[in-house]
C-alpha positions in Angstrom: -70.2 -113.9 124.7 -73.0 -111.2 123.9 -76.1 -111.9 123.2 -78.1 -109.4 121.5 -81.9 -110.0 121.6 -83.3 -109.6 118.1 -87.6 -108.9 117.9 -89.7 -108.5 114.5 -93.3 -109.0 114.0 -93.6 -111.2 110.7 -94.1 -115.0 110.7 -91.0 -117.3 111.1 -91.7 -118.4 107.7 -91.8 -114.8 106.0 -88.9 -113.3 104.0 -88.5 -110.4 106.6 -87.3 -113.6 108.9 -85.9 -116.4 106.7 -83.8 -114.1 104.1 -83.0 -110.6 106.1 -83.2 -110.9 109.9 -81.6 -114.6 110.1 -78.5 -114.2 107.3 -77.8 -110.5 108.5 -77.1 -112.0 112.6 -75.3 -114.4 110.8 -73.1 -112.5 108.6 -72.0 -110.1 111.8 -71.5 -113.6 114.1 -69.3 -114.8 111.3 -67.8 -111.1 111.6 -67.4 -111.2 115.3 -67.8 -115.2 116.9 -68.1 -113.0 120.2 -71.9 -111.8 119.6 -74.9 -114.3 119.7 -78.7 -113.3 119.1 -81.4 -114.7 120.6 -85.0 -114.3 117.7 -88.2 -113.6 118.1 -91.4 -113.2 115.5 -94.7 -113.1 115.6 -95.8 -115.8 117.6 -92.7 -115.4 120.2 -93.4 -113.2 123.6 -91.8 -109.8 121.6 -93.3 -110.7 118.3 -96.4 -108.2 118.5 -96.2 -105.4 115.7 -97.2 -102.4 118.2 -95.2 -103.4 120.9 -91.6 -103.1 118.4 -90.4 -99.7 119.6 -91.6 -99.7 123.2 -89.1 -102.7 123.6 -86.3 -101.5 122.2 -86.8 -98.1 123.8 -86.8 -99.7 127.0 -84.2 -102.4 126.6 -86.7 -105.5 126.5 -85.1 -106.2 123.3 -81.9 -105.0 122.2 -82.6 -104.7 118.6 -86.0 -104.3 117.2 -87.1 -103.9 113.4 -90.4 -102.0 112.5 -92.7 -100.4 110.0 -91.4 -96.0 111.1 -95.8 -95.5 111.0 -95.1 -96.9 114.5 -95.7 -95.1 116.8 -98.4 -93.0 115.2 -96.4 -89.6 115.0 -92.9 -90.3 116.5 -91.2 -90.6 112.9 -92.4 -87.6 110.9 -89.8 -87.1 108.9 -88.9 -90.2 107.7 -92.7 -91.1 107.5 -92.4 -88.6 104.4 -91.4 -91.3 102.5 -95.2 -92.7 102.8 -96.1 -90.0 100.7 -98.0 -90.8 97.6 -96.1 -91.8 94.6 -92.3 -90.2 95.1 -90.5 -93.5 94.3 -90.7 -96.3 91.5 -89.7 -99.5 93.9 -87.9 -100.6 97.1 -84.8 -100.0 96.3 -84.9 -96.6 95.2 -87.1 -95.8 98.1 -84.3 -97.8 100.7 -81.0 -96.2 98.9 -83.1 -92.4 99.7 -83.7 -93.7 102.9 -80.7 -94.0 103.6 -79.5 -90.9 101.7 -81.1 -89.0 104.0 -80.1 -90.5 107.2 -77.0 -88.6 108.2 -78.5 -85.3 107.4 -82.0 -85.2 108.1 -82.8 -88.7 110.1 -80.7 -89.4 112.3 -81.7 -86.7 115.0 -85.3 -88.1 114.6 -84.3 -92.0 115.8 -82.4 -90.7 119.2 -81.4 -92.0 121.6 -81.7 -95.4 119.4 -79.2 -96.1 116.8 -80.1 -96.5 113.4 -78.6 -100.2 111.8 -80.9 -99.8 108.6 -84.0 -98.1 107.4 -85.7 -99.6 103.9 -88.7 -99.4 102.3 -91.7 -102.0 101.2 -92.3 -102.7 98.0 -95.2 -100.5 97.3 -98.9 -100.3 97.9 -100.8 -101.3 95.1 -104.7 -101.5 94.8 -106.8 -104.9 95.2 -110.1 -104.7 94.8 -113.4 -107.5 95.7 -115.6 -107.1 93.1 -114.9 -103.8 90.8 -112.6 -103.8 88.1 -111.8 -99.6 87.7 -112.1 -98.4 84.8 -112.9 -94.6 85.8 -112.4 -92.5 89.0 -116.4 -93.0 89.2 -115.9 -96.9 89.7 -113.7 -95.7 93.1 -116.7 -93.8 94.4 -118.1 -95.1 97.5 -116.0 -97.5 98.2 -114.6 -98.5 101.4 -110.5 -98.8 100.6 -108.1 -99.6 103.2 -105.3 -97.1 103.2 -102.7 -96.3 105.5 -103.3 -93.2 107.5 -102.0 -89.4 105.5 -102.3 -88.4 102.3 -103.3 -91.4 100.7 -105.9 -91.6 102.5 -106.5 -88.2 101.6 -106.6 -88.3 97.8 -108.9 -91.6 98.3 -111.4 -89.4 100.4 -111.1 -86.9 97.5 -111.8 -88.7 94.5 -115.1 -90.0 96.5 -114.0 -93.4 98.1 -114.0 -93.8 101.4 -110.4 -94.6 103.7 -110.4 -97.6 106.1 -107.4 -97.1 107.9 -106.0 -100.1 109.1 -102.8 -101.9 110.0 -101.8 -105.5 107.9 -102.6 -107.8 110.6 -106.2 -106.4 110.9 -106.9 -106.5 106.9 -107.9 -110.3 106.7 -110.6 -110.2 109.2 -111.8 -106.8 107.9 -111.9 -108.5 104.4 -113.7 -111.4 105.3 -116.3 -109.8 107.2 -117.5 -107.7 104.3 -115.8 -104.5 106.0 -114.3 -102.8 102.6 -114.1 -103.7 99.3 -110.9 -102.8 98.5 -107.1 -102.6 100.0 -104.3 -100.7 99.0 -101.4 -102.6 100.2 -98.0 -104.5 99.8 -98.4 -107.8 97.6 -96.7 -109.9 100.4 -99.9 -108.5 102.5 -102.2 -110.4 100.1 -100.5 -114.0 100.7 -100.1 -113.4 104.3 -103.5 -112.4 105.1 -105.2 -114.8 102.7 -107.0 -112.7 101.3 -106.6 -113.8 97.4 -110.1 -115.3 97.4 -111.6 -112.0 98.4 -109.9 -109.5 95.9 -109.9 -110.5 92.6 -108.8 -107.4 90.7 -105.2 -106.3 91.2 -103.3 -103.3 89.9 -99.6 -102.5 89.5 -99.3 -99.1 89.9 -97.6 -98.3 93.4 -99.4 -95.6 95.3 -97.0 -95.9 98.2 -93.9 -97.2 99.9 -93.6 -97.6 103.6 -90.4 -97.1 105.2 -89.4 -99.6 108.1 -86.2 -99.5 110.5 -84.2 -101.6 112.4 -82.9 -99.9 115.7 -80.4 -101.0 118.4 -81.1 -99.7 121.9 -78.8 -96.9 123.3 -77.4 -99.0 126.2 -77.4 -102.7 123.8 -74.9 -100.7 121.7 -72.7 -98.9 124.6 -71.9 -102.9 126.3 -70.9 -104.2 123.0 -66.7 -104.0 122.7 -65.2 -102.3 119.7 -64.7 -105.0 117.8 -68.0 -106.0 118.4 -70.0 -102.6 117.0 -67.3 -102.3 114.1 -69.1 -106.4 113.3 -72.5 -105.0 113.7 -72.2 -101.6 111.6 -69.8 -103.1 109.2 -73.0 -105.9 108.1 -75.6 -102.8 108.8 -76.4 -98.8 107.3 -75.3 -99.6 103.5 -74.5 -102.9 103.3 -77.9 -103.7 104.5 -79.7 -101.0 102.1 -78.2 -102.5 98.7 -79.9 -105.5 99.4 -83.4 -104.9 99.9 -84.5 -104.1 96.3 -83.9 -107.9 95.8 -85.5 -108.7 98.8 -89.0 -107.4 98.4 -89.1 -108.4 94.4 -88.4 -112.0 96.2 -90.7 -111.5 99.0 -93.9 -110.1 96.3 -93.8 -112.7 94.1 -95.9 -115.5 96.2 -98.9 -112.5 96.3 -98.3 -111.3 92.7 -98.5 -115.1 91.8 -101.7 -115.1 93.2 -103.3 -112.3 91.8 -102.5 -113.8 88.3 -104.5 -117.0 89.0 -107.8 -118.4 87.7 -110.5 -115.7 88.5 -108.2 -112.8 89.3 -107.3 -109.6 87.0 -103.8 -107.9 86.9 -103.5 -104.3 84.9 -102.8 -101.6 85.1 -105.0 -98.4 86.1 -106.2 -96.1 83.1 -104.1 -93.1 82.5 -107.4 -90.7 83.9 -107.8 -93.0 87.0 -103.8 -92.2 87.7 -103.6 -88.7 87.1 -107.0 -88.0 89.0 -105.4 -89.7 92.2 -101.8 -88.0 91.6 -103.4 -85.2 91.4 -105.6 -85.4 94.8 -102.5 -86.8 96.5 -100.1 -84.1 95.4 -102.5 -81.6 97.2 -102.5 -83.7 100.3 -98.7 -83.5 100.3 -98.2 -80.2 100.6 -100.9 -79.8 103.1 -98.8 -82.3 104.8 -96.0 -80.5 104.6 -96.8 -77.1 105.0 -98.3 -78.7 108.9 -94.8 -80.0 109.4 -93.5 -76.9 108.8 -95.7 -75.0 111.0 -95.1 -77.7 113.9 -91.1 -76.3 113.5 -90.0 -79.5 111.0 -88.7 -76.5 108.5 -86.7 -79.9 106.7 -89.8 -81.6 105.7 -89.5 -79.8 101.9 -85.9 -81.2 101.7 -87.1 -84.8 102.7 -89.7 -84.4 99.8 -86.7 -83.5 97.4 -84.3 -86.3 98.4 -87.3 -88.8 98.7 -89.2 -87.7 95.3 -85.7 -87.4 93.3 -85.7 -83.7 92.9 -82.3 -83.4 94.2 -80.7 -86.2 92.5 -82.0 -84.0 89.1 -80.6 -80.7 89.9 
């Protein structure tokens, strides 16, 4: 037998666990009876969020799945996909992913071998107290963002970026640290933060892209039959599925944000084009600095991941 050691960082009880990690070991046992895995979440010894990509770098865990923000700076290229609003949904953002992987990605992950990379299903804006109804109603406000050009156009249009990662957002929340949070829907029921914003919007600012990564070494012990298993149940059969995942996985935080108390809209036309605006300026800056650090394929990404390619 070979035992593969799997690590995430979500809760045993969260879809990233209970609907991906745990039917995908499955499928490739039922694949190849030879290969057994061996779990662990938050909670579990190799369950911590920034410890992921240190383990399976160094062979602590043989398989390791991740948010690509992590670590700050070692992804930039498939970090693009964090740009401000290039995709629609998950599974347009995961099947662009994953697009671009051969070409453009693949060199960025080495020596690690890529099994699938996907993408959330979108930041959207909760706020505690203030329902927007103008880019004036944004001003002053202490919104967490992720780190980039998000955080850019928020700083632009007058608000003020609180950079900070999921786990940290509840007790930033609660303590009366910001008054807003531009995140993931799942994010709202697992922090519990649904009695602290109250007014939710729909329009995604964001997807992040995540991966899931087999150590150099892991994969080189495994036999023939047991990497055909492993790829066979990874890369594209894994991407087609994710779309359904993360419309599953939203749904217990969206259901929340439509209960007694909360608000769910949609942002005004001017409040949208005001941010698209400020972020599309942060994206080239973004770009143009990943060109002058020598990443000349950063404009391509932006193609791929934004559609442009698909419509020429």
């Amino acid at each position: 037998m070979t035992r593969l050691v799997v690590s995430h960082y979500m809760p045993a009880d969260h879809g990233t666990h209970v609907d991906f990690i745990v039917p995908w070991t499955l499928r490739v046992q039922a694949a190849c009876p030879s290969l057994e895995f061996e779990l662990h979440c938050e909670g579990h010894e190799y369950g911590l969020l920034e410890n992921q990509f240190s383990q399976v770098s160094t062979g602590v865990v043989d398989i390791a799945h991740s948010p690509a923000a992590l670590p700050a700076g070692r992804f930039p290229l498939t970090n693009l996909m964090n740009m401000p609003f290039l995709v629609e949904d998950s599974q347009q953002a995961s099947d662009r992913l994953w697009a671009a992987h051969p070409l453009y990605l693949e060199e960025e992950f080495r020596p690690l071998r890529v099994l699938a990379l996907h993408a959330d299903s979108g930041g959207v804006l909760h706020m505690r107290d203030t329902e927007i109804r103008s880019l004036d109603d944004l001003a002053g406000k202490r919104i967490r963002t992720p780190a980039g050009a998000i955080a850019d156009a928020i700083s632009v249009i007058g608000a003020e970026p609180v950079h900070l990662l999921p786990p940290a957002i509840g007790k930033a929340a609660r303590a009366g640290e910001i008054d807003g949070a531009i995140m993931a829907w799942d994010v709202l029921a697992y922090t519990q933060t649904q009695d602290i914003f109250r007014h939710h919007y729909e329009d995604i600012f964001y997807v992040s892209p995540l991966y899931l990564v087999i150590n150099p070494d892991s994969h080189a012990r495994l036999t023939d039959e047991e990497r055909q298993a492993l790829h066979g149940h990874s890369g594209a059969d894994l991407t087609r599925r994710f779309g359904a995942f993360w419309r599953s996985w939203s749904a217990p935080g969206r259901a929340l944000a439509q209960g007694k108390g909360h608000s769910l809209d949609r942002l005004p036309s001017s409040v949208l084009s005001g941010l698209r605006t400020a972020a599309a300026a942060g994206t080239k800056r973004h770009v143009d600095r990943l060109i002058g650090e020598g990443l000349g394929k950063a404009p391509d990404l932006i193609d791929i991941f934004s559609g442009r390619s698909e419509r020429r």
